[in-house]
SELUMTI-162117 format. One record per residue: residue in three letters; chain; x, y, z of N, C-alpha, C, O in turn. Coordinates in Angstrom, 3 decimals. Layout:
   residu   chaine         nX         nY         nZ        caX        caY        caZ         cX         cY         cZ         oX         oY         oZ
      ALA        A          X          Y          Z          X          Y          Z          X          Y          Z          X          Y          Z
...
END
This chain:
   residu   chaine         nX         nY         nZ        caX        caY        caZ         cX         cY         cZ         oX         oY         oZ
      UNK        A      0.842     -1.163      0.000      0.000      0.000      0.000      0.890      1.229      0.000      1.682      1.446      0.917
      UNK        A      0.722      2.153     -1.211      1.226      3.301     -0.776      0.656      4.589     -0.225     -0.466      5.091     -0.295
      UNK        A      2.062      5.054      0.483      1.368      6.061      1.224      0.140      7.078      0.677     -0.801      7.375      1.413
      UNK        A      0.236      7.462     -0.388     -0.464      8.237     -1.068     -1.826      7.503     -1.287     -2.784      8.237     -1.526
      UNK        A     -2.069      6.010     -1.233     -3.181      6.031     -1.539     -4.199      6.373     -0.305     -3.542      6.325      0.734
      UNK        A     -5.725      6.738     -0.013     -6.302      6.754      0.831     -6.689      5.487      1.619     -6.601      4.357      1.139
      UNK        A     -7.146      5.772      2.931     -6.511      4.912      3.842     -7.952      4.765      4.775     -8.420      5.845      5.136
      UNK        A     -8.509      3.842      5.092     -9.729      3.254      5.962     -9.028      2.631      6.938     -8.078      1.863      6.784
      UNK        A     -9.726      3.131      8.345     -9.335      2.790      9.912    -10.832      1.495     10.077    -12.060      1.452     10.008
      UNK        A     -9.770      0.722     10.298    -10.771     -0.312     11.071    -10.471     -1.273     12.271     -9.656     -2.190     12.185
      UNK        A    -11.059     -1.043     13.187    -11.278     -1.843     14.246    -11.412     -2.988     14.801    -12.581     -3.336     14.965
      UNK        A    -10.333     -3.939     15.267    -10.718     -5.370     15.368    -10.396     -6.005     16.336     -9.178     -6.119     16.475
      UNK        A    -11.123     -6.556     17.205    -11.105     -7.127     18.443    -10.152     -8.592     18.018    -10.490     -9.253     17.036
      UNK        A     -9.264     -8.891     18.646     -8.609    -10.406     18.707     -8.496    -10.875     19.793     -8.275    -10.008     20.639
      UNK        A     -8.550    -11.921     20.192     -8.574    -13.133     21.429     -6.808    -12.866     21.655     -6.116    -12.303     20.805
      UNK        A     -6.282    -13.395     22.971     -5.259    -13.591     23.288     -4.517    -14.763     22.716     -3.356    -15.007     23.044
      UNK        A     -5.006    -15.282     22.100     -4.430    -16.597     21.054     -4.085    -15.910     20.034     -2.868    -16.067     19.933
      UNK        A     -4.385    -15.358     19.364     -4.508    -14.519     17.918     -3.260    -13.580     18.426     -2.133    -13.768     17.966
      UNK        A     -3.542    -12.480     19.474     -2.118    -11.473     19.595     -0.973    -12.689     20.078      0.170    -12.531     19.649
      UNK        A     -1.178    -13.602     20.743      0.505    -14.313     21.052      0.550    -14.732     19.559      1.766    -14.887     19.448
      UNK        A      0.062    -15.005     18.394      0.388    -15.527     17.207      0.804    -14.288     16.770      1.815    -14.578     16.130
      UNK        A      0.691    -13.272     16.715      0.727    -11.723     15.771      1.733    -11.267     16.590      2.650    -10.847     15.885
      UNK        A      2.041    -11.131     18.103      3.065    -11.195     18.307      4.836    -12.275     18.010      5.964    -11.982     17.615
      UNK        A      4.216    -13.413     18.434      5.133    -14.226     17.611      6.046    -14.062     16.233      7.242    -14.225     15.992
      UNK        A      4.998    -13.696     15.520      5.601    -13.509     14.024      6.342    -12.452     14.017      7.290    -12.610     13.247
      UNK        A      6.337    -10.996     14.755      6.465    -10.335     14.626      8.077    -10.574     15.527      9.125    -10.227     14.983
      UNK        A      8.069    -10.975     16.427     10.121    -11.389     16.636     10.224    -12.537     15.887     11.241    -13.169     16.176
      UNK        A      9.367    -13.175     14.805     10.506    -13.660     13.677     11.324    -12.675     12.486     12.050    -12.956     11.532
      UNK        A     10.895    -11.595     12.968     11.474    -10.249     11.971     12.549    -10.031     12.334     12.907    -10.390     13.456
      UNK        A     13.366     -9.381     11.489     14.782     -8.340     11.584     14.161     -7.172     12.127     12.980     -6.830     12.070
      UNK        A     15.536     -6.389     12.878     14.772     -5.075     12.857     15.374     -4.273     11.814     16.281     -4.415     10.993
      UNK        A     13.980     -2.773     12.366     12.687     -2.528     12.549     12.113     -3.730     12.450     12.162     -4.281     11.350
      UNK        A     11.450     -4.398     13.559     10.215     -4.698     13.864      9.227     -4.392     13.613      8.782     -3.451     14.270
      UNK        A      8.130     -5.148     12.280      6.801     -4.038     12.648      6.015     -3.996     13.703      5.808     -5.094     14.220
      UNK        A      5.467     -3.005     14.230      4.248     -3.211     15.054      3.140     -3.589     15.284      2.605     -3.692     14.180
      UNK        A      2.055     -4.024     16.474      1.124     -5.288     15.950      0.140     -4.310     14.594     -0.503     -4.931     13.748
      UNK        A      0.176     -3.117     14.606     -0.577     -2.713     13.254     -0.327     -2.875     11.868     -1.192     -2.870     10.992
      UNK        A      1.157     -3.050     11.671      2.022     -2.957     10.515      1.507     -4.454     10.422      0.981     -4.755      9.350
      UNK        A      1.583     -5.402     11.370      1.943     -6.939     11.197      0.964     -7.067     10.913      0.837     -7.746      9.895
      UNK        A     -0.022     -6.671     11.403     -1.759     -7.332     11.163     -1.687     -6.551      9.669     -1.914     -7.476      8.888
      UNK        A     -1.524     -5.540      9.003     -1.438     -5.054      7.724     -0.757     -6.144      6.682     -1.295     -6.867      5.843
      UNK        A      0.790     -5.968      7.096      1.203     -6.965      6.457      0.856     -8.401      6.380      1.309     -9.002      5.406
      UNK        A      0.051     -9.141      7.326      0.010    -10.219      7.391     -1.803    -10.358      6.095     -2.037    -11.386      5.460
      UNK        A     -2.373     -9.588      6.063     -3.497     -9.299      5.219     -3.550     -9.212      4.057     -4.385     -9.653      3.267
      UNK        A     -1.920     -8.162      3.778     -1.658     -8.018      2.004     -1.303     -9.184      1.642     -1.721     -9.635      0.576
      UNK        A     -0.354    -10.003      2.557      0.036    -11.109      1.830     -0.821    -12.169      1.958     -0.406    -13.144      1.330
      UNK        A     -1.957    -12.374      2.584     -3.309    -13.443      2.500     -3.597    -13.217      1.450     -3.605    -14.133      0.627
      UNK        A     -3.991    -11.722      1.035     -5.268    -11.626     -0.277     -4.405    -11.087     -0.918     -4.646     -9.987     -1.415
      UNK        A     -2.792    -11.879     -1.146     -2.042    -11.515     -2.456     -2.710    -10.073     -3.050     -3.410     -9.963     -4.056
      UNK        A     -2.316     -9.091     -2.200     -3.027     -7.640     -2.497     -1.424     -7.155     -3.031     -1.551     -6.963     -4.240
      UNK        A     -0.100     -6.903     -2.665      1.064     -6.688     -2.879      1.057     -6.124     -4.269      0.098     -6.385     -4.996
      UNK        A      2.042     -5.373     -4.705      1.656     -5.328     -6.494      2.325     -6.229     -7.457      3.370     -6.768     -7.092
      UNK        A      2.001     -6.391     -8.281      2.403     -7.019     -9.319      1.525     -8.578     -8.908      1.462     -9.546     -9.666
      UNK        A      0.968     -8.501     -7.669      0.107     -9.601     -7.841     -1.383     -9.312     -8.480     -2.141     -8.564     -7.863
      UNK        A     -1.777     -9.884     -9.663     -2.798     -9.319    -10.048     -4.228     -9.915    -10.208     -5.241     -9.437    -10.719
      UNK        A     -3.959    -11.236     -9.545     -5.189    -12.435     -8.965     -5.443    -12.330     -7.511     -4.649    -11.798     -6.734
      UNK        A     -6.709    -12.917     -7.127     -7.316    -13.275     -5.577     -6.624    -14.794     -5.619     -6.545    -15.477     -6.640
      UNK        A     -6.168    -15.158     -4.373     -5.492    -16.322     -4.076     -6.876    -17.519     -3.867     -6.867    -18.749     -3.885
      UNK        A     -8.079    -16.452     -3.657     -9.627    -16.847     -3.441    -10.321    -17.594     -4.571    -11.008    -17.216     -5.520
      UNK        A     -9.853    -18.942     -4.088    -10.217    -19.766     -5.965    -12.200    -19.415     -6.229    -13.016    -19.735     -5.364
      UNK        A    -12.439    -19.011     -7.021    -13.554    -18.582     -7.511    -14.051    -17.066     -7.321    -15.155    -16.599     -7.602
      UNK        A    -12.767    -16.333     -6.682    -13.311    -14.996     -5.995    -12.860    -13.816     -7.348    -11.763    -13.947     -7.891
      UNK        A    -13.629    -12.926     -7.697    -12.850    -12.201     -8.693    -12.811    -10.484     -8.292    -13.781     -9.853     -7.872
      UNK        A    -11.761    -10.062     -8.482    -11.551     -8.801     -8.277    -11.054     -8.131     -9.120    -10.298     -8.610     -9.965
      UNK        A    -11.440     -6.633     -9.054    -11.127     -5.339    -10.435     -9.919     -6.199    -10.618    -10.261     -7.201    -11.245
      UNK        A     -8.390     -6.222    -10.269     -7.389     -6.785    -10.655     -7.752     -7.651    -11.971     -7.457     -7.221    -13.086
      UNK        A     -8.649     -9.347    -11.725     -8.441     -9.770    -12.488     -9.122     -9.244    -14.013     -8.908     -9.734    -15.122
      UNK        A     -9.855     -8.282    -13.720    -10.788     -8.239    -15.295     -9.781     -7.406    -15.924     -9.354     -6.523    -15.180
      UNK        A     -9.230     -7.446    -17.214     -8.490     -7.066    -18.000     -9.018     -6.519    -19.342     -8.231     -6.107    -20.194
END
């Protein structure tokens, strides 16, 4: 995501299972470390192969602006 594009705040409750996992991942990093916001970001782009140059849903049957050409 770049900075320039516009940007939606959203809110999400997680269980203490979920932050020791989001923490976890997050000291498998070099530093900078991201933070649990960056990680929960990053951990999202790379689910729904959102990143660029990816230009499919990883979502077998799911279709998005990306794929219509």
């Amino acid at each position: 995501m770049s900075d320039s594009e516009p940007k939606t705040i959203l809110t999400i409750e997680f269980g203490a299972t979920q932050i020791e996992a989001i923490d976890a991942w997050i000291e498998r990093h070099e530093h900078p470390k991201p933070t649990r916001e960056e990680a929960v970001c990053l951990l999202i782009i790379a689910r729904l192969g959102a990143e660029e140059g990816h230009p499919s849903s990883p979502i077998p049957g799911f279709v998005t602006g990306r794929d219509i050409v």
